[in-house]
N, C-alpha and C positions, 0 to 999 in steps of 0.2 A: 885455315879453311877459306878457301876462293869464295868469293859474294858473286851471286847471280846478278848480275849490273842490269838485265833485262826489268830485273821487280823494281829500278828506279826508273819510273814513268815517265814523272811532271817533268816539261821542259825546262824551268829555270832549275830544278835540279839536276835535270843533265847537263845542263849548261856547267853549274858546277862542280859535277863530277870529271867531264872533260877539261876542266881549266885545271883541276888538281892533274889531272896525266899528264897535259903537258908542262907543268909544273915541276913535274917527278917531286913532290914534294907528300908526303905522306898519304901516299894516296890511300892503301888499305882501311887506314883511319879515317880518312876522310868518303869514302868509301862506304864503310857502316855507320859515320854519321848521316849520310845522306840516305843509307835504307831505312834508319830507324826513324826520320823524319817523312818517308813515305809511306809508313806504315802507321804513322800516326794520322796525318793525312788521312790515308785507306778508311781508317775504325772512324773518323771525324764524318765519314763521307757515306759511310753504312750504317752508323748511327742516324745521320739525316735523313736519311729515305725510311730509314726505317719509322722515324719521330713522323714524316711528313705520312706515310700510310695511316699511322692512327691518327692522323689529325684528320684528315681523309675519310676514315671511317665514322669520326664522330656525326650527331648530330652537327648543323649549323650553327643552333645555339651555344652548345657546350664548347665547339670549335674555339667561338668568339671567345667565351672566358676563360681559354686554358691559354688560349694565345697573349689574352690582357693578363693575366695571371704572368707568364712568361716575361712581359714586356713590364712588370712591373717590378718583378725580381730583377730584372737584369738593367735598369735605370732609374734611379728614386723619381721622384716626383716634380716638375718645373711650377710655376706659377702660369706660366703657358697653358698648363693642363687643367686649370682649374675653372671653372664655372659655379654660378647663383642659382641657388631659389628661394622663394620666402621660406622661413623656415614654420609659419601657419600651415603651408602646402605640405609640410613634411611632415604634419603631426595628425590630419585630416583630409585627405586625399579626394578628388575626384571618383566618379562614377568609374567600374574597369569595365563595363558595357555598353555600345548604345542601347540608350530608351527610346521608346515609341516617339514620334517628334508631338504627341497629344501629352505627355508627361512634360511638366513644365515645371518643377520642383526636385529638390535632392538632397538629402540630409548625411551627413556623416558626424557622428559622436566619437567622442576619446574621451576618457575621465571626466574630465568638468568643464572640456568644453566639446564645442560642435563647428563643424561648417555647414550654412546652407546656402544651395546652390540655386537661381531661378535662371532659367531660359528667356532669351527676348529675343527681337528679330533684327533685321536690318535693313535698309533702304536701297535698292539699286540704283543705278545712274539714269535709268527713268523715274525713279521715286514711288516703284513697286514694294510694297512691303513683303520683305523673304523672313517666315520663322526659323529663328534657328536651333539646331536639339542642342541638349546640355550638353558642355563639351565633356568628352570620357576618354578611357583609353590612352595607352603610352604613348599617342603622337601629341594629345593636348599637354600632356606632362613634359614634355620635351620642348615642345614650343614654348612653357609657360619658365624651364630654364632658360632658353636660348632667349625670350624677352627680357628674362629678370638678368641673367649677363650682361648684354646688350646695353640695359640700362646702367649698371652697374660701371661697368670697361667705359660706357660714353660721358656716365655723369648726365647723362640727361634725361629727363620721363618720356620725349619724343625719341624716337628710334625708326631711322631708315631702313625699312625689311625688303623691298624688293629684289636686290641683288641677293644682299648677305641672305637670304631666307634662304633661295634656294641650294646654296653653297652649302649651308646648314643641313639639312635633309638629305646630301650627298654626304655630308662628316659623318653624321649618324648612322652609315651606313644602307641608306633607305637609295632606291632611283628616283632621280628628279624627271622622269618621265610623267606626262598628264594626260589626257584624257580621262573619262567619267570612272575608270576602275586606278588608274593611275597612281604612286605613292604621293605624287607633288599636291593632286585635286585632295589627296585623304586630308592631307596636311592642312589647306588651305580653309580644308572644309570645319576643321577645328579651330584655324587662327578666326574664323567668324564666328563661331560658338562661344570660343572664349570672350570676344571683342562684345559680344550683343549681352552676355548674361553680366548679372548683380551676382555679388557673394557677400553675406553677413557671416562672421564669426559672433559666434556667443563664449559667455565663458561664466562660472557660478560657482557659488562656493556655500550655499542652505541656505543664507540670509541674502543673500543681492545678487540679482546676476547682470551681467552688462553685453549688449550688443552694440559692434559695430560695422557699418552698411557703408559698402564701395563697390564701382565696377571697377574691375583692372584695370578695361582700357578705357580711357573718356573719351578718345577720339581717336577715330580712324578715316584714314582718306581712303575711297576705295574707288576701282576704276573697274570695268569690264573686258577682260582678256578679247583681243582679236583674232586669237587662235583657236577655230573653231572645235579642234582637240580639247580645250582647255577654258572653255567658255563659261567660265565662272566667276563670281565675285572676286578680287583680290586687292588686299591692301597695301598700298605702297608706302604708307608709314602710320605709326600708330603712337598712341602717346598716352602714357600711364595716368591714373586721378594723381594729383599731390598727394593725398592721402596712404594712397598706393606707394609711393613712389617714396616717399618720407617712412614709411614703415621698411618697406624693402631696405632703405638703406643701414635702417638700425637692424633690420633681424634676415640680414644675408647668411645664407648657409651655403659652405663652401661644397663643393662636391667636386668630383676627377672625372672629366668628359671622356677618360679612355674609357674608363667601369663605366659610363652612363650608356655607353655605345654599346660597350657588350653587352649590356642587358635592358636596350630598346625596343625588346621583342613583347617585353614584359609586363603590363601597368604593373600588376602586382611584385614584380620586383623593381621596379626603380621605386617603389612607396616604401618597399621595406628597406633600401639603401639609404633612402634621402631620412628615413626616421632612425635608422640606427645612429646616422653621421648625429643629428638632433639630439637621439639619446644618449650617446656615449658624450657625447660634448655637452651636459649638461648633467653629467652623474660622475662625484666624488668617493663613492663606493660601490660595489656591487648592489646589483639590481634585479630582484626576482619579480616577472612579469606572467600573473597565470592565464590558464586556456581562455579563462571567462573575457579578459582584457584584451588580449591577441585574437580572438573571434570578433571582438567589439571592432577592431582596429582594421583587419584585414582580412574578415569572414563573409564578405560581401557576396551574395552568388551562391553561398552553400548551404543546401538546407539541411544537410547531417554533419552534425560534430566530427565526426568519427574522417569524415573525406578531408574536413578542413585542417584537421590535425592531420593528415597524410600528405597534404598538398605542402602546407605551412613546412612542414618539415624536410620536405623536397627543397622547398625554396630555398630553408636557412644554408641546405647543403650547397647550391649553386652562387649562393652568396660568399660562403665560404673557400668555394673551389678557385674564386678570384681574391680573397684575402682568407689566407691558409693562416695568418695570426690572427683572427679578428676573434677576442675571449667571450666567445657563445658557447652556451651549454645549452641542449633544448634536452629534454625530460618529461615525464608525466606529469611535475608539477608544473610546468611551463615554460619558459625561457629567463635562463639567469646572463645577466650582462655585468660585465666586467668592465671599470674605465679604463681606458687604451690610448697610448702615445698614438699622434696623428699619422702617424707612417700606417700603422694600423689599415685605416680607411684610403692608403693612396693619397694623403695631402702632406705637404710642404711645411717643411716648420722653420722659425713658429707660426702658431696659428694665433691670431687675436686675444690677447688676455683677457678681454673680458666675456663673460658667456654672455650668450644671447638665446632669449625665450621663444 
């Protein structure tokens, strides 16, 4: 049976179908290999549109993690891809709202210990004193990665942000656009929040408990934008306590900047990412974690059980829709966790042999 030479389209295979004619060299055969290669082609190219309308359809957010889901399957994981946070950040979290800028205080509990948080201010380059609110929300959580990297990749507690900051905030997916509603002003308005507040961790066990008090950052240069868009505080380098800076080093938790991207939208899911990464990295058997613990942890905002379990469980799913292996079971008793090879979470093996608290 004659082959319809018209249903081979693509140029480089007509290319080769005419070189087989003048060829007179099996052309029939060669013939139906070149339709059957256009036909595969065809479904390769109707499947794409067809993949690209639902991605199109989706949500924005959901977009992001089906796309990093995609992109994770289809390329393991680099060292490239990896970035820090203290892993204290991961176990006790920031505010995920702002507060009135008269609230100057912030507590967060987990088991036996706590983070609290105070608000301070800062000086302008006239030597005006500016309050600043506590820092909240997934851009202070982003910032407080991209610093603890930073330090981390430099080996230094000083850290040059003015260029790399805003390059940063474009990685993230965010626009480096500024004026007073702007993503760059949102950012910047956190990198001072952070820079001005103290954080004490506590931590107890019935007989003793022990605190201890640092600011992240001890020093900040900071100069006054001459773009009147953009007329705001900004620091153009900052530099960790030692303190700071000597803990970070021993209790760095590694996280995957593609997953942090796709779910920068979120405080409450980069806290539950960055505490899974924590907890799975720190449990040699299965772990059942109940409602009462997971409210403690990440019930912040909700004043009915009932929502927070509804929400909590939302989340676990979009956490999962970007790691489809990651051995969670959520339940009426609460959330059971399973230890997990690092591919699991999107990191590179190996990972550090020795765990870190």
């Amino acid at each position: 049976m004659a082959i319809d030479e018209s249903l081979i389209r693509d140029s480089d295979l007509r290319e080769r179908l005419e070189d087989a004619r003048a060829k007179r060299f099996a052309f029939d055969t060669m013939a139906k290999v070149l339709l059957s290669e256009q036909q595969k082609r065809d479904e390769a190219a109707a499947a794409a549109l067809t993949r690209k309308a639902q991605l199109d359809a989706m949500p924005r957010e959901q977009r992001r993690r089906v796309l990093t889901r995609d992109a994770l399957k289809s390329a393991p994981p680099v060292l490239a891809d990896i970035r820090h946070i203290h892993s204290v950040l991961a176990i006790c979290g920031l505010p995920y709202e702002r507060l009135p800028i008269d609230v100057r205080d912030y507590e967060r509990k987990q088991g036996n210990m706590a983070i609290d948080v105070t608000a301070g201010f800062l000086r302008d380059p006239d030597g005006n004193k500016i309050l600043q609110p506590l820092p909240f929300g997934p851009k202070a959580r982003l910032i407080l990665m991209h610093l603890c990297s930073e330090a981390i990749r430099q080996k230094s507690a000083t850290i040059e942000i003015a260029d790399s900051f805003t390059a940063f905030v474009r990685d993230m997916g965010f626009s480096d656009s500024g004026g007073k509603k702007g993503p760059l002003t949102a950012f910047k308005e956190q990198l001072n929040a952070l820079a001005a507040c103290t954080i004490r961790v506590s931590a107890w066990n019935g007989e003793r408990s022990r605190t201890k008090t640092f600011v992240p950052l001890e020093e900040v240069d900071i100069w006054l934008s001459d773009n009147p868009a953009q007329r705001s505080l900004w620091p153009s380098t900052v530099t960790f306590s030692q303190a700071m800076f000597e803990s970070l080093q021993r209790h760095a938790l590694p996280v995957n900047a593609q997953v942090v991207k796709a779910l920068a939208g979120s405080a409450r899911k980069l806290d539950l990412y960055f505490w899974l990464g924590w907890r799975i990295f720190n449990i040699d058997a299965p772990l059942q974690l109940g409602w009462g613990s997971l409210s403690a942890q990440f019930g912040q905002g909700f004043a009915r059980d009932r929502k927070f379990r509804e929400k909590f469980a939302e989340e676990v799913r979009h956490i999962q829709e970007v790691f489809p292996k990651l051995p969670l079971k959520l339940d009426e008793n609460g959330l059971r966790i399973e230890p997990a090879d690092p591919a699991a979470l999107a990191l590179p093996t190996p990972r550090p042999a020795s765990k870190r608290g």
